[in-house]
N, C-alpha and C positions, 0 to 999 in steps of 0.2 A: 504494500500500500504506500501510497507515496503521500498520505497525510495520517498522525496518530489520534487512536482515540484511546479514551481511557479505559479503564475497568469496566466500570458505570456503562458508558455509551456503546460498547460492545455489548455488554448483555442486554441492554435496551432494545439494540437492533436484532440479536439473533433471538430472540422472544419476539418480536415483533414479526419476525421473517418464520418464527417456529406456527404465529397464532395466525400468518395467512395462511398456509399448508393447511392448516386445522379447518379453519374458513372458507378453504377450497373444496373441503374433503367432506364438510357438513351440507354445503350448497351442491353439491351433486347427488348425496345418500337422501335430500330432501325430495329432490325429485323424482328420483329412482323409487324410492318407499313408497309412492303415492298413486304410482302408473296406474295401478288398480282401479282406486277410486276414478283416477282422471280417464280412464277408459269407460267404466259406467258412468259416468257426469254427462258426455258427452255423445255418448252413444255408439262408440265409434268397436271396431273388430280389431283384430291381430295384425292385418296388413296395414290397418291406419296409423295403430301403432308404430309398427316398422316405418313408414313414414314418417314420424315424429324425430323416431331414434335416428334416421337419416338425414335429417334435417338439420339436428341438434350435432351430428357426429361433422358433417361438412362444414358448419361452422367454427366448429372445435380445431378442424383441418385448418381454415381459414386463418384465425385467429395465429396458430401456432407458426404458421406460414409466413405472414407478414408482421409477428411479431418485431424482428427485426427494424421496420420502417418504423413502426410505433417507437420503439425506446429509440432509435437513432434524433427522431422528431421530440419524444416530450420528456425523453429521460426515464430514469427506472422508478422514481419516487412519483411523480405524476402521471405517469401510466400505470403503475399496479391504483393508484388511486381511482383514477378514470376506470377502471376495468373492475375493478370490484363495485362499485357505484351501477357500473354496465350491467353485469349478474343479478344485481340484486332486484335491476328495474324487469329485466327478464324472468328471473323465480316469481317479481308480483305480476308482471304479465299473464302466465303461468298461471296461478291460482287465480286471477282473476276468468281469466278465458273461461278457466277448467268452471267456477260454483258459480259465479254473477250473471257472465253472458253465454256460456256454455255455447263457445263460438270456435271450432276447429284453428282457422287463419290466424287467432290471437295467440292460440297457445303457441302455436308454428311460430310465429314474430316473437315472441316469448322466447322459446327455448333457442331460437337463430340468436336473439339478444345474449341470452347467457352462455352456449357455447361458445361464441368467440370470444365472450368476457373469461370465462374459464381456460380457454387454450392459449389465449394471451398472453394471460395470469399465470399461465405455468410456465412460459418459457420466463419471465422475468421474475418472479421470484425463485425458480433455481440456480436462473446467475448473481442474484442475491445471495442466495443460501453458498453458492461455489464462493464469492466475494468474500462471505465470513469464513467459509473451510480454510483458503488463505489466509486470513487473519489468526485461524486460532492455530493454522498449524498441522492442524491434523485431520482424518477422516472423518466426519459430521452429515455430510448428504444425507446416507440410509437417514440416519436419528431422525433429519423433515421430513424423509417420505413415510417414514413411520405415524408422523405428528398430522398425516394426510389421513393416511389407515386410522387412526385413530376419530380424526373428523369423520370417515365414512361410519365406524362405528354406531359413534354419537348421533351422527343424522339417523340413521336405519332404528338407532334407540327411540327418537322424539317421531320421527314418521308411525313409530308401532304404537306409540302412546298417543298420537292423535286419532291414527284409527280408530283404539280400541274405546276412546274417551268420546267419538264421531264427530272429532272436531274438522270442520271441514276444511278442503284443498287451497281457498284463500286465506283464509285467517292463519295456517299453518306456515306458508306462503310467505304472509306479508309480516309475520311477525318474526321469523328467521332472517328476511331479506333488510330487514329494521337492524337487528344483530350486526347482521355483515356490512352493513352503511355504516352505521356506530362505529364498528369497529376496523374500519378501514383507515377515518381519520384518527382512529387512536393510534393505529401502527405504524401509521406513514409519517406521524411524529416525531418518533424514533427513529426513522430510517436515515442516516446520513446521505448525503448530497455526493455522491459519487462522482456526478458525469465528468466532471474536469480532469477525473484521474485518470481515466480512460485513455484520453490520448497519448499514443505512443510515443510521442516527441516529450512527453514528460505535462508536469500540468501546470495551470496557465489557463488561457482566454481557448476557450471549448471552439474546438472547428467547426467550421458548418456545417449544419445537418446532411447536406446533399457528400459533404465528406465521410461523414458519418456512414450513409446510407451507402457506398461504394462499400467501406469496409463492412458493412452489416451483411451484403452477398456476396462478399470474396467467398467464404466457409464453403458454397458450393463449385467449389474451381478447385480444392483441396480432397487428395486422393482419402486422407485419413477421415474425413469427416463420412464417406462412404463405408468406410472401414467400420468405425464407430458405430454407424447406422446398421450394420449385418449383427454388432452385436446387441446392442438394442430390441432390434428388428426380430431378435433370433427368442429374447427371455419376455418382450413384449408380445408374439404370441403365444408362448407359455405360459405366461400369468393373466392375457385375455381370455386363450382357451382355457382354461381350468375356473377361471370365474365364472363363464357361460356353458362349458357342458360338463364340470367334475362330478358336478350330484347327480345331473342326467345319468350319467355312465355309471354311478355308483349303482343307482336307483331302478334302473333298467338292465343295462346292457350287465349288470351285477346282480342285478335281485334283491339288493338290499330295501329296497321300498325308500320313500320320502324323506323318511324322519333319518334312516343310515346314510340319503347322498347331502343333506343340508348336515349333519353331524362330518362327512369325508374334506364337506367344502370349509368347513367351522375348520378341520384339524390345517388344512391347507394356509389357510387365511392367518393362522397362530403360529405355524412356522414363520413362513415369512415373515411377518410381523418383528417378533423375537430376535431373525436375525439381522433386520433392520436397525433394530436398538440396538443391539450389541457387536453387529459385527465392522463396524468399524477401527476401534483396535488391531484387528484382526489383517485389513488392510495394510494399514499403518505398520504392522509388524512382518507380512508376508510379501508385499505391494498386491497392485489391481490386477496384474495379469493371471499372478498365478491364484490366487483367489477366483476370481472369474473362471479360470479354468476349471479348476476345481469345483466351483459350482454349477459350472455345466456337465461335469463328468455325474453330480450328485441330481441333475434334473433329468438329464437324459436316464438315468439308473430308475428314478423314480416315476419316470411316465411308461417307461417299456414295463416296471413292476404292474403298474395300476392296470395297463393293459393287457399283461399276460396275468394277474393272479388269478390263484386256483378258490380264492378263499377271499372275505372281506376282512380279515386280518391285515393277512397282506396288501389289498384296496387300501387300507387303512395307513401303513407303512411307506408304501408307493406315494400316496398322497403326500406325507409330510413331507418326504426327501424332493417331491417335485416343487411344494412350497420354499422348501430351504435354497434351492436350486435357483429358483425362479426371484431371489429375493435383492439380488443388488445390482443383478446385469443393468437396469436402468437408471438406478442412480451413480450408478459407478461409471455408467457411459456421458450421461450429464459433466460429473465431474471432470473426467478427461476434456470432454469438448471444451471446457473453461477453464483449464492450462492457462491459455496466455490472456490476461483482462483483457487486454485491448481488441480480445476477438470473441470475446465470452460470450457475446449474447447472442450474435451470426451464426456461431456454431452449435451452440447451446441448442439454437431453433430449426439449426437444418437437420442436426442430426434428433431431435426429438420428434421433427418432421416424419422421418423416414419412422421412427421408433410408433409414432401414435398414429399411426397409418395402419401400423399391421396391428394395434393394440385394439382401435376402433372399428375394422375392417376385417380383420382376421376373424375373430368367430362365424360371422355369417355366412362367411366362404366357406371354412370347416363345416357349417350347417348344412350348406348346398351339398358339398362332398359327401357327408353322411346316409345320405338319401341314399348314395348311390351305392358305397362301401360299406355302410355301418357304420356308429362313432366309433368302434375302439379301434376299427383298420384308421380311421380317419388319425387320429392322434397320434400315429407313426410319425404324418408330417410334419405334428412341433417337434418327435425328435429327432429328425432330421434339421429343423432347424434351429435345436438349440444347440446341436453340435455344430454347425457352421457358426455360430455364436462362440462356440470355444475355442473354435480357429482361429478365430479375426480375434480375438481376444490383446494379442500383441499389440492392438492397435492402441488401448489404452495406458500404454507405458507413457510415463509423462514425458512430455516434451523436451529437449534439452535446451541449457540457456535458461529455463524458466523457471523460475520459483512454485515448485511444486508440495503441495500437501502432504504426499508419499513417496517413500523412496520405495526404487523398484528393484529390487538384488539382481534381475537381469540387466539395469545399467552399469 
């Protein structure tokens, strides 16, 4: 960093940068939890849904895509502000559509509103969160994607409790979207004023944006930032696929019935989790690559298990090792891609670009395929691709020249 902060104003801003993760992660488990309702509100089938979800997922594309233009133009402190503000007008869109006008088109503008407020949101606050891993030194990414997961939690907690209490889709809506307004300018108060340090020539009077926005798409002229994207690309179909068909497969193509494939996706979801919190040290002590490797060698083991066992035991086993597997190839590809600040945020979004493409996109493909193969033939193909993920895995040795978070014993 090429200005000091203190004690104090460090942990100001990584709490502040830990409560929009959280804030990310509750404003999507709100909407998610509620599909139900906003399906019988509205009147609408399965396919209008997928419309929704398509709607909602393109914009997320959107968002995360020209992320880059955004922070080059407003900076990182008044873009995640604008964008959370964005979200929130979106979720009340949303609950309005769904209980007041009970109008398809609204919700659709609704949820166009909040995905690209959310996929925006993501590329700039995890070069946020990469800006403090720099600062403190060490491995800390997992810890905010964990502080996400725990947001999803919490939403899916208060969506169950609005259900069960029949509190309806706007009130739910517009009183979480109130939270995330509130709490957007609480956190962006803390957040320090970066932009100046960014430039490469050292800091000083900030380039122009159109300078800016040169270096915000160099990152796709860059062979590694492709590289990064396979690895991504490889553990973000593993962690979409197992969100959308783990309890299917359990539950069916296993026999375990309902209550054994939400129990398979539960044990899934707490691996990973776990070692999001804790396996940063772990980095830090081994570097990114061979870690990474290693947790593909543990997700590929754990999805051929789930798909060959003989027994829900093993379902069971299979399951956790494919969550442990599955659990830092994206923040750890994050991390790499913002190696060097002055490129942090270009790559941050092109390589998350590639990552949330196959994350958003991938299950319904797997769905289509299923038709034809079966799910558990179908699920060969994440491990095929999360071993091409432990290939390219090299690609997130840090940069050299660069002040990096971790040292890699292969440098």
């Amino acid at each position: 960093m090429d200005y000091a902060l203190t004690r104090s104003q460090y942990v100001r801003w990584r709490n502040a940068i830990f409560a929009i993760f959280l804030a990310s992660g509750v404003s999507i488990a709100t909407w998610a939890s509620r599909v139900p309702d906003i399906k019988i509100a509205l009147g609408i089938d399965n396919a209008q849904i997928g419309l929704l979800l398509l709607g909602m997922g393109v914009a997320s594309i959107l968002g995360i895509s020209t992320s880059p233009a955004v922070m080059a133009r407003t900076g990182a402190r008044r873009g995640m502000l604008s964008l959370m503000i964005m979200l929130s007008i979106g979720l009340v869109l949303v609950g309005v559509g769904t209980t007041m006008l009970a109008s398809f088109p609204v919700v659709i503008i609704g949820l166009a509103l909040f995905g690209y407020g959310n996929g925006c949101l993501d590329v700039m606050m995890n070069v946020e969160a990469t800006a403090i891993e720099q600062e403190a030194g060490k491995t800390i990414l997992p810890l905010f994607h964990a502080f996400f997961s725990f947001g999803t939690v919490i939403g899916a907690g208060l969506g169950w409790a609005a259900t069960n209490w029949h509190i309806n889709v706007a009130m739910h809506a517009i009183v979480v979207a109130i939270l995330i307004f509130v709490g957007a300018f609480v956190c962006i108060a803390n957040v320090p004023n970066r932009e100046a340090t960014l430039d490469p020539e050292g800091p000083g009077e900030k380039p122009h944006w159109r300078e800016r926005m040169h270096v915000a798409m160099s990152a796709w002229r860059e062979p590694r930032t492709y590289a990064l994207g396979v690895v991504m690309l490889g553990m973000a179909f593993a962690e979409g696929g197992a969100n959308d068909w783990l309890a299917l497969g359990t539950s069916e193509d296993h026999g375990g019935g309902a209550a054994m494939g939400a129990a398979a996706l539960t044990v899934f979801s707490v691996a990973m989790t776990i070692v999001r919190i804790f396996g940063g040290p772990l980095v830090d002590r081994f570097g990114r690559v061979l870690v990474l490797r290693i947790l593909a060698v543990a997700a590929t083991g754990g999805i051929l298990l789930f798909i060959l066992a003989p027994s829900l035991p093993l379902v069971f086993v299979g399951a956790a090792l494919w969550g442990v597997g599955a659990s830092l190839g994206f923040p750890l590809g994050m991390s790499a891609a913002a190696d060097d600040p002055a490129k942090a945020a270009a790559r941050v979004s092109a390589a998350a670009t590639i990552g949330y493409v196959a994350f958003l996109g991938g299950p319904p493909v797997l769905g289509l395929i299923s038709e034809h193969i079966g799910l558990l033939n179908t699920l060969f193909i994440l491990v095929a691709l999360v071993a091409a993920s432990g290939l390219a895995s090299g690609a997130a040795r840090p940069l050299k020249g660069v002040k990096s978070t971790t040292h890699d014993p292969a440098n």
